[in-house]
N, C-alpha and C positions, 0 to 999 in steps of 0.2 A: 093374327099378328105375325110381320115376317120373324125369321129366324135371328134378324141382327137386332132387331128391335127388343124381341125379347133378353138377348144381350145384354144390349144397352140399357134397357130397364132395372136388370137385374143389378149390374154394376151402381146405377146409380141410387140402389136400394139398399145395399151392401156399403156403397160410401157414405151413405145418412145414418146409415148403425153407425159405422167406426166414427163417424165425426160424434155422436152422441157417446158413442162409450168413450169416448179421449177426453169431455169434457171436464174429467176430473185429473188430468195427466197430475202424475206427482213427481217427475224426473229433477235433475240441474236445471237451472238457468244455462243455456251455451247460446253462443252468435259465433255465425258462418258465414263468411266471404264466399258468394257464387257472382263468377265473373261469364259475362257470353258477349258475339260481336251484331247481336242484331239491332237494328237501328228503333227510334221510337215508333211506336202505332203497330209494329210487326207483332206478326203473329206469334214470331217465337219473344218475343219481349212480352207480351201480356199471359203466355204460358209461365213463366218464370214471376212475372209480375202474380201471377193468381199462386202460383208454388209459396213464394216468402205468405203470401197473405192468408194460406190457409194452414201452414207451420204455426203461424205465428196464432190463428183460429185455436186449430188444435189442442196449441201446448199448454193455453192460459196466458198467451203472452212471454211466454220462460224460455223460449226459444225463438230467436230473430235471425233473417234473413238479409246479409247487407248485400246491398245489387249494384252489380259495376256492369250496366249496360254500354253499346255501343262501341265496343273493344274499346275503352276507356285503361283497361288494362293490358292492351297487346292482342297479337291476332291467334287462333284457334290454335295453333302448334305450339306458342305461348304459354295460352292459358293451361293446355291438358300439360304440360312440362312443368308449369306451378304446382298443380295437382299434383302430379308423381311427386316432387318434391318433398311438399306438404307446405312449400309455402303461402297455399291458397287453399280452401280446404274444398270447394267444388269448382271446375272450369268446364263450360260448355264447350265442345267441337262440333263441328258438320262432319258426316260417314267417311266424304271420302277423302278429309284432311287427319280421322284417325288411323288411316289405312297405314300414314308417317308409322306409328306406333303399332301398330299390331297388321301383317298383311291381310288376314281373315274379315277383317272387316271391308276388304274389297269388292266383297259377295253383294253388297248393296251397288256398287260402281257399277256394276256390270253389263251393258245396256239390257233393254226390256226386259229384265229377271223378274221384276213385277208390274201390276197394270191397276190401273185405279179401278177395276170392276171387280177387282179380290182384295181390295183394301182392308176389310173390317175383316177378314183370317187372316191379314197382316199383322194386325193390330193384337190379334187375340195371342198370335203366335209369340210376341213384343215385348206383352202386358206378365207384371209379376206371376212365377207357373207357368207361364208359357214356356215350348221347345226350344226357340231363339235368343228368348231370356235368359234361360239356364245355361245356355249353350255360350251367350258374349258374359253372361255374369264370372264364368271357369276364364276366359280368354282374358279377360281388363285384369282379374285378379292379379295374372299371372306377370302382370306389368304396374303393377301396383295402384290399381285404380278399380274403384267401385261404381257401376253403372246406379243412376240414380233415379234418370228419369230418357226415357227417348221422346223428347218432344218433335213435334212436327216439324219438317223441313216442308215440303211437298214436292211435286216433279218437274224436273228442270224443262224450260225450251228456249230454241237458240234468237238471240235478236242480233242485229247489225245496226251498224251504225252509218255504214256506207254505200249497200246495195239490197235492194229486194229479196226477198226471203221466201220460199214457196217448199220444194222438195229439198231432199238430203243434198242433190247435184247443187243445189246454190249457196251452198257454204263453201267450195272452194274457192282456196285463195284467202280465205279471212285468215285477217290475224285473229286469232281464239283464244279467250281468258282462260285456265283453267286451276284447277287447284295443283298441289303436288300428286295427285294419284296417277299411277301409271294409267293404272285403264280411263283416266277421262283424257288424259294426252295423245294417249292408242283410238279412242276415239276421233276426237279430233283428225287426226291423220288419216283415218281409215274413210272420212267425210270431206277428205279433200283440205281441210283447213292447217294454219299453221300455228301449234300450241305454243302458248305463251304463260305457264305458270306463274302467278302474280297472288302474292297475299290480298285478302277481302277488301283490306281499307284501303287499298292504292289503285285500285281498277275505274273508280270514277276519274282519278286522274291521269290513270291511260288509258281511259277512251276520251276524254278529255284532249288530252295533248298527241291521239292517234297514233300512240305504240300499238295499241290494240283495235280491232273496229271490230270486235263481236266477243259472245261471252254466252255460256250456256247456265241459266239459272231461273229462280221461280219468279213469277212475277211480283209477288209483293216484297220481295227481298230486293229483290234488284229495284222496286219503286220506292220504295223508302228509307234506298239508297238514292236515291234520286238521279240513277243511272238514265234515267228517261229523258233528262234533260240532255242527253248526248245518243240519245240512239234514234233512228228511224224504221226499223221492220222486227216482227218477230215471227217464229214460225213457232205452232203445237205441234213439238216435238216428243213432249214427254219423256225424253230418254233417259230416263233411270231417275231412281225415287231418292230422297236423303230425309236423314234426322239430324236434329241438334242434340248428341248427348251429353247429357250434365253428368260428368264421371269425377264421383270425391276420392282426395287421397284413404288409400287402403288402409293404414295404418290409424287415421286419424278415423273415420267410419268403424273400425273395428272395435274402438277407443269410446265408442259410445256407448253410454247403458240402453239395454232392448224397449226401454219406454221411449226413450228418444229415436232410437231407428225406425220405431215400427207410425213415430207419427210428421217423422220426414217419407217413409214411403207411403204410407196413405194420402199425404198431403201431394205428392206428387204423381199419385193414379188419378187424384180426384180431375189435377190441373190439369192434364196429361187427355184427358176424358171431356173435361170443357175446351178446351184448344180443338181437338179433333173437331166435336159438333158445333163447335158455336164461333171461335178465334177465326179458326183458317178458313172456312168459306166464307165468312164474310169478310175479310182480310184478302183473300184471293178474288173474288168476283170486285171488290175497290179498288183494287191494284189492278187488273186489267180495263176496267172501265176509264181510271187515271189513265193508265197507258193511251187507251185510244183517243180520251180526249188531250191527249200531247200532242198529239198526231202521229202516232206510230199505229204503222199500217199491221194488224198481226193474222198473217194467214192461216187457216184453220183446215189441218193435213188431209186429205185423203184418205180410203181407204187404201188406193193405191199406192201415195206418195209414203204411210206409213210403213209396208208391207217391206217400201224401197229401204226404209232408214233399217230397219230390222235385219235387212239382206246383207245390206253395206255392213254393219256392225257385227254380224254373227263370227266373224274369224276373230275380233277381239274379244268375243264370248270365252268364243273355243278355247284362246291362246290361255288367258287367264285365267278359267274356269278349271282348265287343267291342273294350275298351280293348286288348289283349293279343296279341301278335304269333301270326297264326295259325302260324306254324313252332312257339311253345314249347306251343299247347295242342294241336297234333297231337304233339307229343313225350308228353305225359300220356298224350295217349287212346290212344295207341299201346301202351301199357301196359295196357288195360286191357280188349284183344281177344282 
């Protein structure tokens, strides 16, 4: 058996205990507003969908999950601000729309700081106990927010809407969607393109109405935003990884008795653990399939043309890696040996 495997086996050996020993939870009755901006069928919407419905497993029913998908509530900078707050008790963000909030969580921005063939010591580093865990749990705290769950984002690549799409060289010139993160704007520019910071829910209607003709994102997020229906090329660019973290207010988290935190974080490893293996690849291989049957042509990189994008992008490595406590980017890279 490989090494991940056994892993993986073990965690989901460990979540069939705890779900068996929660069956007798004796905690409050409490209900939680968690708000996120993914759209239906996405894979971060059935991670959160399986999160309320295994709280709700756990608790005996005494703890409910009310879900305001679809930024039905406002968009990622929004929700984590209700959270601080506390007038939302969980708000999901994307990494590098919490960057607004804390700079340290730029280390996920960063282009190719991680690669999907060290995914699963990504995960482990992530996962409750892990070094990254410990390490963003000290940092949210400290801004009044409690990480809850890092569900799956996956890795971004770039589509157009206006011209063919191949190596890093044929993004210039695009107008480029990006979040607020410095480093995805340093990107952009460093690829030739022209950033255009635009909140989640307004991007179909500027590539719509052609403020924008490109946009660097995952494939099933950006399909079920139905972006497809305004774009023509993508290129596998994979340039940097993201999550959606669901971070509840600190105050209100701290405010819970240990029977109830401990069967909100099990419910959310369990989720968190199906989404990885079962959500996002099959979520991600339908979303490029759609893509292609739209007719969007998606070019599949080079060893060479990747080697380019990496080349291009290292001075915005450099620039803002510098910024960045060298203890959390040896935590990354540690992951990815």
């Amino acid at each position: 058996m490989k090494a991940g495997s056994f892993v993986l086996s073990s965690v989901v050996l460990a979540m069939s205990v705890s779900s068996a020993a929660m069956a007798d939870y004796s905690g409050p009755k409490l209900k939680m507003k968690l708000a996120h901006t993914a759209p239906p069928g996405n894979h971060i919407t059935l991670a959160y969908d399986k999160f309320a419905e295994l709280v709700k497993e756990k608790s005996d029913g005494k703890i409910r999950v009310q879900l305001f998908p679809g930024a039905i509530l406002g968009s990622d900078r929004v929700l984590v601000e209700g959270a601080q707050r506390g007038t939302l008790e969980i708000g999901v963000s994307s990494t590098p729309n919490l960057a607004s909030f804390s700079p340290l969580f730029q280390v996920f921005d960063l282009p190719y700081i991680t690669s999907p063939e060290h995914q699963e010591k990504l995960y482990q580093s992530l996962d409750k106990g892990g070094p990254l865990n410990t390490y963003f749990e000290q940092v949210s705290n400290d801004i009044g927010l409690q990480p809850i769950m890092y569900a799956e984002y996956g890795y971004r690549n770039f589509v157009s809407s206006s011209k063919p799409l191949s190596g890093p060289d044929s993004l210039s010139g695009l107008k480029m969607r990006t979040t607020d993160s410095p480093v995805e704007v340093a990107v952009a520019k460093a690829l030739g393109a022209n950033p255009a910071p635009i909140a989640w829910g307004e991007v179909y209607t500027a590539l719509q109405q052609g403020t924008i003709d490109a946009e660097g994102n995952t494939f099933p997020h950006m399909f079920g935003a139905k972006h497809h229906e305004n774009l023509k090329y993508a290129v596998t660019s994979a340039h940097n990884y993201g999550m959606q973290v669901a971070m509840a207010n600190k105050k209100w988290w701290d405010s819970l008795p240990v029977e109830a935190q401990e069967v909100i974080e099990a419910a959310a490893q369990e989720a968190v653990t199906y989404q990885r293996t079962q959500a996002y690849p099959a979520n991600e291989e339908k979303a490029r399939q759609g893509m292609i049957d739209a007719g969007i042509a998606i070019h599949q990189t080079t060893k060479e043309e990747q080697a380019r994008f990496r080349e291009l992008t290292k001075p915005v490595f450099e620039e803002f890696a510098a910024n960045l406590p060298d203890d959390l980017l040896e935590l990354v890279q540690e992951t990815q040996q």
